[in-house]
PyMOL commands that place a pseudoatom at each C-alpha (Angstrom):
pseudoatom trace, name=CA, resn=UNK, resi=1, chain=A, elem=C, hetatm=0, pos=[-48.313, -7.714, -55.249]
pseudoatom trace, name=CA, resn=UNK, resi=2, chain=A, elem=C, hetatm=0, pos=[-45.238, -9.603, -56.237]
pseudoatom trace, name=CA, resn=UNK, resi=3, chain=A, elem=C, hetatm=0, pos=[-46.965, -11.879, -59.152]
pseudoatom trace, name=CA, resn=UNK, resi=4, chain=A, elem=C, hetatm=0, pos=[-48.497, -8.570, -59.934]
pseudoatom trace, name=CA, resn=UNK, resi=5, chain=A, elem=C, hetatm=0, pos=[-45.021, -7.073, -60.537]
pseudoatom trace, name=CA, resn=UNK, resi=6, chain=A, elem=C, hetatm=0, pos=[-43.397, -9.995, -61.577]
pseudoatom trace, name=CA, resn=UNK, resi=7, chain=A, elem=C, hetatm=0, pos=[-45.383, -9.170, -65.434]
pseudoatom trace, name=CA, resn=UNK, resi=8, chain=A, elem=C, hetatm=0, pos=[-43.322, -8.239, -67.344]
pseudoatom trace, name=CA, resn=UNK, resi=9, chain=A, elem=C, hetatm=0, pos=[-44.888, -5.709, -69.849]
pseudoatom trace, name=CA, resn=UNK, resi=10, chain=A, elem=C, hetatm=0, pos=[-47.886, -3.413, -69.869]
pseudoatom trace, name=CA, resn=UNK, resi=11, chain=A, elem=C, hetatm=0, pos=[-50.924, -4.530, -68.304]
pseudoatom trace, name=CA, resn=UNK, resi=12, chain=A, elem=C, hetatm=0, pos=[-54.470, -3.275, -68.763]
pseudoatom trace, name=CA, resn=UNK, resi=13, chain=A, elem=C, hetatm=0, pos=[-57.258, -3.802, -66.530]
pseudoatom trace, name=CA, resn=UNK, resi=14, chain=A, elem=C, hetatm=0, pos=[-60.580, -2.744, -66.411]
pseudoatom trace, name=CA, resn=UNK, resi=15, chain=A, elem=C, hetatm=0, pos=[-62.527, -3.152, -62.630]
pseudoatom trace, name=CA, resn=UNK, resi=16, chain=A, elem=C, hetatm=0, pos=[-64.556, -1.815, -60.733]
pseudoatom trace, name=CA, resn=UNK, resi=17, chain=A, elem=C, hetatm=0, pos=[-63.420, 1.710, -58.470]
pseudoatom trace, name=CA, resn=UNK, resi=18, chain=A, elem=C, hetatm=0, pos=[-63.412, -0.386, -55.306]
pseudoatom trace, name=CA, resn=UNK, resi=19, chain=A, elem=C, hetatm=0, pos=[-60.988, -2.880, -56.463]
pseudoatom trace, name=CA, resn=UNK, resi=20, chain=A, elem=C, hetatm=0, pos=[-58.934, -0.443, -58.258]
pseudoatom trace, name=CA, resn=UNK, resi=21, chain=A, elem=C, hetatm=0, pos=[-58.417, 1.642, -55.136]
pseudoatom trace, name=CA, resn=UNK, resi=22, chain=A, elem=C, hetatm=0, pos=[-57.044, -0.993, -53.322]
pseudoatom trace, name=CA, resn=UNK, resi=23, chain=A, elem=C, hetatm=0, pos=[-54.949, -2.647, -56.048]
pseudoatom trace, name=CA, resn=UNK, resi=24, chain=A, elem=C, hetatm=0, pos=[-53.702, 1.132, -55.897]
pseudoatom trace, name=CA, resn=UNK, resi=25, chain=A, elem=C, hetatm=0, pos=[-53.291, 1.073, -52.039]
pseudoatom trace, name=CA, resn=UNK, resi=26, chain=A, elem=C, hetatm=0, pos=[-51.582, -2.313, -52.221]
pseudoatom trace, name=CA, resn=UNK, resi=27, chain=A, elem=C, hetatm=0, pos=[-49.156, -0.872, -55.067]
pseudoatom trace, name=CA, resn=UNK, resi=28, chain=A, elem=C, hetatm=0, pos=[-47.863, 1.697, -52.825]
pseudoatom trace, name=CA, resn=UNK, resi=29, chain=A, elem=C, hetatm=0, pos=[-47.423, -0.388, -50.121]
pseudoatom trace, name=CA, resn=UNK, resi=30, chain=A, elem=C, hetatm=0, pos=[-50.509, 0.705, -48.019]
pseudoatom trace, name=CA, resn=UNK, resi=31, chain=A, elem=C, hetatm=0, pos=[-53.278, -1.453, -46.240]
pseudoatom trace, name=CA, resn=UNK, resi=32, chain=A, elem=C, hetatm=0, pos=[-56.008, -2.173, -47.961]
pseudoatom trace, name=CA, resn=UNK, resi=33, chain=A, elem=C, hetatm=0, pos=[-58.001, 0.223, -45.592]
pseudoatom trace, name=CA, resn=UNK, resi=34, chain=A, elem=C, hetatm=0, pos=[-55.640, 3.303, -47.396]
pseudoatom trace, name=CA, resn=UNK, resi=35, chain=A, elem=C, hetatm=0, pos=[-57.863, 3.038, -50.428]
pseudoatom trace, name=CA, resn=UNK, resi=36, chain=A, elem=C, hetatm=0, pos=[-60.683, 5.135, -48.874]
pseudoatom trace, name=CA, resn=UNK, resi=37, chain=A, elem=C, hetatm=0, pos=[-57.775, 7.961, -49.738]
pseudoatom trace, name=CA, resn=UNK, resi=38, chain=A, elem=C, hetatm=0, pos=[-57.802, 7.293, -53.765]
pseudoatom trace, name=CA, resn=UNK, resi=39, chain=A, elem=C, hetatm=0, pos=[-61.594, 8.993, -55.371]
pseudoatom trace, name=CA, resn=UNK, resi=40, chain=A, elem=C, hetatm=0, pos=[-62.091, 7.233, -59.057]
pseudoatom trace, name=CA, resn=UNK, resi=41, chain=A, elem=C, hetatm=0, pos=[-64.823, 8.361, -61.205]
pseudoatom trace, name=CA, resn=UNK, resi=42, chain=A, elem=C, hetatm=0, pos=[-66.867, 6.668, -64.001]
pseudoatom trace, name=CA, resn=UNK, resi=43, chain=A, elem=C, hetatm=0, pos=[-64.690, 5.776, -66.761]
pseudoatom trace, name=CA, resn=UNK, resi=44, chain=A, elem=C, hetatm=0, pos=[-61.188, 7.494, -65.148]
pseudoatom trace, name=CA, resn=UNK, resi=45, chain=A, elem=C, hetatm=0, pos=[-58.060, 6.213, -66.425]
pseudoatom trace, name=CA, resn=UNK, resi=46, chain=A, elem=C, hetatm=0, pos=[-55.247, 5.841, -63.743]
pseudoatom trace, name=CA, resn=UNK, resi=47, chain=A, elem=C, hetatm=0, pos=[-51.683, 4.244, -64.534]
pseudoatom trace, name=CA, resn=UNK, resi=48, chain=A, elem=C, hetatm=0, pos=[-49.800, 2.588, -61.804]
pseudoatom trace, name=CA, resn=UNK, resi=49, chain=A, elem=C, hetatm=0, pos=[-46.132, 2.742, -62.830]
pseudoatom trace, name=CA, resn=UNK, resi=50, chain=A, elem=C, hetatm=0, pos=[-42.323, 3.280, -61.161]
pseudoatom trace, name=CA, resn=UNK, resi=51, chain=A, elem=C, hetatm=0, pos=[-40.275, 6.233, -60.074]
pseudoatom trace, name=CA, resn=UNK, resi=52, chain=A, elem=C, hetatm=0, pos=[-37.197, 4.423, -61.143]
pseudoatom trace, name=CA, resn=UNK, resi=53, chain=A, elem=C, hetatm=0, pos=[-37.418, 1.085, -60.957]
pseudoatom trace, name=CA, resn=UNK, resi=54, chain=A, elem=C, hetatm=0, pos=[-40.013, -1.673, -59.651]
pseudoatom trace, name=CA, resn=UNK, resi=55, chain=A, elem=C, hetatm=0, pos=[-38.874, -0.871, -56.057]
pseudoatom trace, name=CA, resn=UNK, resi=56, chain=A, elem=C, hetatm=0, pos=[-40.408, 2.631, -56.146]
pseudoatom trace, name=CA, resn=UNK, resi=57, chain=A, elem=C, hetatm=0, pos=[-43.916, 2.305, -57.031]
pseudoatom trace, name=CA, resn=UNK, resi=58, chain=A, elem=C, hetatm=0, pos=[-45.685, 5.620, -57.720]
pseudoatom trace, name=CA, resn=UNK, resi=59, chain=A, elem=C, hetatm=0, pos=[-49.323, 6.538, -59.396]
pseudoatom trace, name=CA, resn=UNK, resi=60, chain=A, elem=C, hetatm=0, pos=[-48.191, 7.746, -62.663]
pseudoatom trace, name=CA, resn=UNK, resi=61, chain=A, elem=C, hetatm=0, pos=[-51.733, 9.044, -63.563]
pseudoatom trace, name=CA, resn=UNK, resi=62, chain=A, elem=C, hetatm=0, pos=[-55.258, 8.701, -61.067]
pseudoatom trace, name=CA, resn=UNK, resi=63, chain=A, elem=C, hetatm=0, pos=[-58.891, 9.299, -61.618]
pseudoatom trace, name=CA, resn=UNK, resi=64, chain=A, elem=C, hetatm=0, pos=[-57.956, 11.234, -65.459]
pseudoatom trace, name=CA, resn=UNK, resi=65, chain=A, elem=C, hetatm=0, pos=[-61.557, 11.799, -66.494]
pseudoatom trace, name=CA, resn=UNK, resi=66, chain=A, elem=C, hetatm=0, pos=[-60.774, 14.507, -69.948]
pseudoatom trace, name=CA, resn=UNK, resi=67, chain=A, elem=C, hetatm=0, pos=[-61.425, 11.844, -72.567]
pseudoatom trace, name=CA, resn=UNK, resi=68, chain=A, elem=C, hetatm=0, pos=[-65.200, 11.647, -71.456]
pseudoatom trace, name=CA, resn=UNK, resi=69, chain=A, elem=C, hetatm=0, pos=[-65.394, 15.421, -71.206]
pseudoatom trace, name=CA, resn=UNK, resi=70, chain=A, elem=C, hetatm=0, pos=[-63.789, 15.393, -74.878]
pseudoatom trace, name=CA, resn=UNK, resi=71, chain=A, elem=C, hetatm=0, pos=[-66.503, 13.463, -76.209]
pseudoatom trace, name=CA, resn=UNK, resi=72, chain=A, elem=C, hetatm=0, pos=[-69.231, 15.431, -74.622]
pseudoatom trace, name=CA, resn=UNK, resi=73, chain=A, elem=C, hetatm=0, pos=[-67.801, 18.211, -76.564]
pseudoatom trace, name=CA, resn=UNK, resi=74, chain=A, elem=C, hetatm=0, pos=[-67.888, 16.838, -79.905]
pseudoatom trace, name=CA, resn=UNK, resi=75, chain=A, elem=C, hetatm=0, pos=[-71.075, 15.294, -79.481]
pseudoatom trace, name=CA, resn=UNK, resi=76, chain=A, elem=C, hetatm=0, pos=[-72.628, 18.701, -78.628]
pseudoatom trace, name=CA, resn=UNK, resi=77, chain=A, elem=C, hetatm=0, pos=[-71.294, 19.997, -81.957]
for i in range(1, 77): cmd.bond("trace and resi %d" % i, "trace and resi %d" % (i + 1))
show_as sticks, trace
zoom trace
């Protein structure tokens, strides 16, 4: 997790839900075993970010699925 944090930047990264939830895990300082915790749906977005500073990782945003809903709706019109 330290190369991972050593970026410096924005980073984008598109995976599959099992490896996500335990890059997520791993951010917060959990075992890898703490991902069964995180639920991620088809195309979710999720942002992994800091409270305050890069020694208080938080989830800024998990498992955001409106953008798909939002394009049902518009192609139903």
């Amino acid at each position: 997790m330290k190369r991972v944090r050593s970026v410096d930047g924005t980073v984008l990264l598109f995976s599959s839900a099992h490896f996500l939830r335990v890059l997520a895990a791993r951010w917060l300082g959990l075992e890898p075993e703490g991902a069964r915790y995180f639920l991620l749906g088809t195309a979710s977005l999720s942002t992994l970010t800091y409270e305050h500073n890069p020694s208080e990782p938080v989830i800024g945003l998990w498992n955001d699925t409106r953008h798909v809903s939002a394009h049902r709706l518009e192609e139903s019109k």
